[in-house]
C-alpha positions in Angstrom: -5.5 30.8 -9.7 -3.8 30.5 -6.5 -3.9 26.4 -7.2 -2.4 26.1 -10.4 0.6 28.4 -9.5 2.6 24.8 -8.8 2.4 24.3 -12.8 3.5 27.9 -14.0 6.9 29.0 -14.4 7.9 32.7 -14.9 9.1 33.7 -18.7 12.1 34.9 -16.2 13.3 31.6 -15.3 15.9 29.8 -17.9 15.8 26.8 -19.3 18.0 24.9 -16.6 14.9 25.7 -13.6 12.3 24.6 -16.3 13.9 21.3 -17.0 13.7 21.1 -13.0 10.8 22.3 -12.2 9.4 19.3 -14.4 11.5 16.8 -13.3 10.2 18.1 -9.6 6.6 17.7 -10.7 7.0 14.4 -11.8 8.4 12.9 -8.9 6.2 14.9 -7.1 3.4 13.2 -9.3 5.0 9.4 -9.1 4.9 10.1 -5.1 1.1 10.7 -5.0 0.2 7.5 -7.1 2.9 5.3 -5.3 1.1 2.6 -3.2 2.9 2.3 0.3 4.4 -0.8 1.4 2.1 -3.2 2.7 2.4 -4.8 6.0 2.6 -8.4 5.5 -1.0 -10.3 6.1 0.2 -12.1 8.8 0.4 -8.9 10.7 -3.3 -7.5 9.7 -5.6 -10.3 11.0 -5.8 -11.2 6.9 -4.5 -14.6 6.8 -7.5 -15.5 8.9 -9.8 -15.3 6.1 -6.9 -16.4 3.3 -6.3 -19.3 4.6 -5.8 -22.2 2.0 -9.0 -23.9 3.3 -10.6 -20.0 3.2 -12.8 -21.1 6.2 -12.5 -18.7 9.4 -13.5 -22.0 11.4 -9.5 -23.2 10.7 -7.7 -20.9 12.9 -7.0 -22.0 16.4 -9.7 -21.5 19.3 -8.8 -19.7 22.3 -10.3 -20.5 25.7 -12.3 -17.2 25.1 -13.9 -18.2 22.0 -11.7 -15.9 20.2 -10.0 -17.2 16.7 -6.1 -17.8 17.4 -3.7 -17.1 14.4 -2.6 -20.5 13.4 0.5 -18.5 12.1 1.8 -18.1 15.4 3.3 -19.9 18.7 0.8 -20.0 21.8 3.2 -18.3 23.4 7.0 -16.5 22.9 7.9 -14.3 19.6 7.0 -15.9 15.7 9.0 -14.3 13.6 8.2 -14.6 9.2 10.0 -13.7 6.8 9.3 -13.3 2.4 10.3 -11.8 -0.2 8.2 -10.8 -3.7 9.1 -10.1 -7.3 6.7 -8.7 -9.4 7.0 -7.8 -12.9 4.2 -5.7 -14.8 2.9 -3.0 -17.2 2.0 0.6 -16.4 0.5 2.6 -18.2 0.8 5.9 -16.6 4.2 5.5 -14.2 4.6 8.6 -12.9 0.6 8.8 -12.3 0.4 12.0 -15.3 -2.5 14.3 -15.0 -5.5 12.7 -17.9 -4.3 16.1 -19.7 -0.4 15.0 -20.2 1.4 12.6 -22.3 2.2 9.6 -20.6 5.3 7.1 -21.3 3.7 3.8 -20.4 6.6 1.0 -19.5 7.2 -2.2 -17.4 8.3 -2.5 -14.0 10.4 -4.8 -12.1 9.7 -4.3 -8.2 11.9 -6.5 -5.5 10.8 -6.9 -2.0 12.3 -8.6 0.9 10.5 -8.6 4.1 10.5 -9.3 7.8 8.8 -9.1 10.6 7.7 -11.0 14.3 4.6 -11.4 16.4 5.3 -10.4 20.1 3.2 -12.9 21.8 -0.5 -14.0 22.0 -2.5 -12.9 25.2 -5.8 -13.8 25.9 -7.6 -10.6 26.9 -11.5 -11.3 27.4 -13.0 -11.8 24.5 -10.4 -10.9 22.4 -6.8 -12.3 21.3 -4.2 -9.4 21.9 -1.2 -9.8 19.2 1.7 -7.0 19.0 3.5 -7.3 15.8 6.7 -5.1 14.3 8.1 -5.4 10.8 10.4 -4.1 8.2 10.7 -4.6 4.5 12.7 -3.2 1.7 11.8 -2.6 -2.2 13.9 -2.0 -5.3 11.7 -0.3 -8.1 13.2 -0.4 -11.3 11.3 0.6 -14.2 12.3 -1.2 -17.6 11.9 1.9 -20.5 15.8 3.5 -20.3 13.8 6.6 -20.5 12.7 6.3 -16.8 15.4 5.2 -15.4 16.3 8.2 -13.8 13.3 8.0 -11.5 14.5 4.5 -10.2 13.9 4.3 -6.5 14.3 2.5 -3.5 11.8 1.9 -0.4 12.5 1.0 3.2 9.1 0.6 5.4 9.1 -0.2 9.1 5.7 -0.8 11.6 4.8 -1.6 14.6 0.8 -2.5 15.7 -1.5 -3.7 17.9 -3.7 -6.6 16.7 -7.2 -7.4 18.7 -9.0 -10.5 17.1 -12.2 -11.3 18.3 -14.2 -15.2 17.5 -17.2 -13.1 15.9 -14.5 -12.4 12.8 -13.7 -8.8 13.7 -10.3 -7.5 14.4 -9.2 -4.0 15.6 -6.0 -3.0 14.7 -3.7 0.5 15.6 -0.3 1.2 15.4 2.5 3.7 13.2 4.3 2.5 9.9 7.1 4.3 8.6 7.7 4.6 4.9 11.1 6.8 2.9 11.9 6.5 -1.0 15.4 7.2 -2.2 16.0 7.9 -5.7 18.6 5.2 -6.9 20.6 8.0 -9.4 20.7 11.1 -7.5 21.0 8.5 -3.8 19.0 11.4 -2.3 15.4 10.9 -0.1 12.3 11.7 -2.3 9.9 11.2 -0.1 9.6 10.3 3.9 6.7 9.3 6.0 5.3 8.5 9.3 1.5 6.9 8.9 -0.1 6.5 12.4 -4.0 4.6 11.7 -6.3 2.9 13.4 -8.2 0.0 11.7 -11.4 -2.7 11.3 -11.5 -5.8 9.5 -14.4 -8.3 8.8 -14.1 -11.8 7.7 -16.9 -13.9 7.4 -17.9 -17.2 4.9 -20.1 -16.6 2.1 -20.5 -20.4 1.1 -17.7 -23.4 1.8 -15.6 -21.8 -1.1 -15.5 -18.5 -0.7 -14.8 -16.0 2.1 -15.5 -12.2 2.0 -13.3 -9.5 3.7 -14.1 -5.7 4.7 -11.3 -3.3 5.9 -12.0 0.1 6.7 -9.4 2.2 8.4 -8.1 6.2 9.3 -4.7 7.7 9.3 -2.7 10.6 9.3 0.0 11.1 6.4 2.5 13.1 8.0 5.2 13.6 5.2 8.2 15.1 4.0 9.3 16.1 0.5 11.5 18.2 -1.5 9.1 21.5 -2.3 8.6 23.0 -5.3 10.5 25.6 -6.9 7.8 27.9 -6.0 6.9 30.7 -3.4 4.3 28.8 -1.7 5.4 25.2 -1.6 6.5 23.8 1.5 8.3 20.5 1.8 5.5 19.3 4.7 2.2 20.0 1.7 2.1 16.4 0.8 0.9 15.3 4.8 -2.8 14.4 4.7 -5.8 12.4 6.3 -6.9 9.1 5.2 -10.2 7.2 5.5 -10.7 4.0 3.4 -12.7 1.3 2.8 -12.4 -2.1 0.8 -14.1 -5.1 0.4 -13.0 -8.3 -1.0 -13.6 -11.7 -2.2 -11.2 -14.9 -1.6 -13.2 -17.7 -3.9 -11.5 -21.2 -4.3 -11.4 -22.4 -7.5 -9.8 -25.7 -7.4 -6.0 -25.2 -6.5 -6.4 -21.4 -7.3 -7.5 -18.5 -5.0 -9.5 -16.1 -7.1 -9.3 -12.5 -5.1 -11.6 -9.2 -6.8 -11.3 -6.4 -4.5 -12.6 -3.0 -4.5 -11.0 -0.3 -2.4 -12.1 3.6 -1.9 -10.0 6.4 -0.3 -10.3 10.0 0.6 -7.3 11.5 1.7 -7.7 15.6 2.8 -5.0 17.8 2.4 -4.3 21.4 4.5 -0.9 22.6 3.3 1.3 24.9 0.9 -0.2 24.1 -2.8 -2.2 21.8 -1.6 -4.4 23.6 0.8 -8.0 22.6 0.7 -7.4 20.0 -1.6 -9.2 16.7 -2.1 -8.5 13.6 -4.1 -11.0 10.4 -3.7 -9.4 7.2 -5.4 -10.9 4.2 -6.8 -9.0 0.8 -7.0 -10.1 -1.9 -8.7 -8.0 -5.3 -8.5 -8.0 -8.8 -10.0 -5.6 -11.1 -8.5 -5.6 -15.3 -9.1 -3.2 -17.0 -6.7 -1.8 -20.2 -7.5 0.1 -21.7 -4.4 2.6 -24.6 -5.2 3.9 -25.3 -1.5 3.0 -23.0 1.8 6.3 -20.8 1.2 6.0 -20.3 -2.3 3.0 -19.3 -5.0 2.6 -17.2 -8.0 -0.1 -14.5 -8.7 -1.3 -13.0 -11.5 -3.3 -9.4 -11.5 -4.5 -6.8 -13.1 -5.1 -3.3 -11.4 -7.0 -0.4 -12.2 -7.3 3.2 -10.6 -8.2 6.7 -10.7 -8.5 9.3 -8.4 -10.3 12.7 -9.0 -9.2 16.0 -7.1 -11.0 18.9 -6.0 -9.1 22.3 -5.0 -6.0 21.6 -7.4 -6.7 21.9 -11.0 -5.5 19.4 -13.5 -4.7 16.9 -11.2 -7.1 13.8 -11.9 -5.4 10.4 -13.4 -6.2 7.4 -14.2 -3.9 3.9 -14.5 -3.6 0.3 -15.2 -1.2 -2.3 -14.3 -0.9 -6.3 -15.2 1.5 -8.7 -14.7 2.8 -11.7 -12.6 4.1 -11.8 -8.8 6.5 -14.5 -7.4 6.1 -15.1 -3.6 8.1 -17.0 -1.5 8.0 -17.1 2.7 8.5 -18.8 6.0 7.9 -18.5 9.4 10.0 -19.7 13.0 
């Protein structure tokens, strides 16, 4: 009973604080099913095993034995620079509960971003990169319905990169993440993400190169509460363990990518006190590059996450469309 008491609103309360305490709900809901802003693959260890050849062998070798990012100077800062487009269906944009009605529309997502490699040390057996970044995202979604829940993201990171010749990399660091609603210009949602991290890149065959990524972090947010008793703005914070694996198979001029990911985040606050949500993510991505700053993508996405200790909460969704990438590097 306690759990569902973020869904019911007293007979007392007029119509003005239900129409709110909807419109709080779903932005509360679009929140929880918003993917963060990625840090660029040039600051993960990533690229190593995306390469356009998709052989590890490629990269640079250190006098350690340890695999060099080719993306960056021997010595001195590397600095990159992109920016994406990507335009695509969803079916369930404000990640709805399977029990409500869902307005399914296209979006239109923007995103410039930066960022710079401090250096390359030799440490051992390892290659020791620091890296910071920051990057910027317009969301827009296409159905005039939504429009109200139009938003803008700013992200910011800084990390630790350790790559080691065997195709392991060890990463750490703290990413910051804030969503500001376009209409109202007010701050939906702020984070600070601190995480520790693995990744595994080895060759399958001469066309095809497999990547695992498992990694642990603490959510520590900040969001407008609920117009209820026991709702605190801090209730969406949570820990994070995932896992993915993934594919990069060359197909001629095209880099096929399926990739599986799995997540439990744990939650110990306000409404959302012993709750858990585990999410599954499917993707499909097929990369064509047309130069080494620009390429196109098309994907197709699928997830769904199931939670324990908050009733009516599970969802499912699916997106498709195209990405345009462009990017350089000093």
């Amino acid at each position: 009973m306690k759990n569902i008491i973020k869904y019911i609103v007293t007979l007392a309360c007029s119509c003005q604080p239900i129409l709110f305490s909807q419109t709080a709900d779903q932005i509360r809901n679009r929140i929880e099913g918003t993917d963060r802003p990625v840090i660029p693959a040039q600051a993960t260890g990533e690229t190593q095993a995306s390469s356009e050849s998709g052989n590890v062998s490629d990269d640079a070798i250190s006098d350690t034995g340890a695999q060099r990012p080719v993306q960056l100077k021997d010595k001195g800062i590397s600095s990159f620079v992109g920016y994406n487009s990507k335009y695509f269906y969803r079916d369930n944009p404000l990640s709805q509960p399977d029990n409500a009605i869902k307005q399914a529309t296209g979006m239109w997502t923007n995103t410039f971003f930066g960022g710079a490699g401090l250096g390359v040390f030799d440490a051992g057996d390892a290659i020791i990169t620091p890296y910071i970044g920051v990057s910027y995202t317009i969301n827009d979604y296409i159905k005039s319905e939504l429009s109200d829940f139009n938003y803008n993201s700013t992200g910011a990171y800084a990390l630790l990169l350790a790559q080691f010749g065997n195709g392991w990399s060890i990463r750490g660091g703290v990413s910051y993440s804030m969503d500001r609603s376009t209409k109202q210009d007010t701050e939906d949602y702020m984070e600070t993400y601190p995480n520790i991290g693995v990744l595994k890149s080895y060759v399958v065959n001469e066309s095809t190169t497999a990547i695992f990524d498992a990694s642990i972090g603490t959510h520590q947010a900040n969001t407008e509460a609920l117009p209820i008793a026991e709702s605190h703005e801090d209730e969406l914070s949570s820990i994070e363990y995932a896992a993915s694996y993934a594919l990069n198979y060359e197909l001629m001029n095209f880099l096929i990518i399926p990739k599986y990911k799995i997540s439990f985040k744990d939650y110990d606050k306000g409404v959302n006190k012993n709750r858990n949500d585990i999410v599954h993510d499917f993707n499909f991505k097929i990369e064509y590059p047309f130069s080494d700053s620009f390429k196109i993508s098309t994907f197709y996405d699928y997830s769904t996450r199931k939670t324990d200790g908050l009733d009516d909460h599970d969802f499912k969704s699916h997106d498709y469309g195209i990405i345009l990438g462009l990017n350089a590097r000093f």
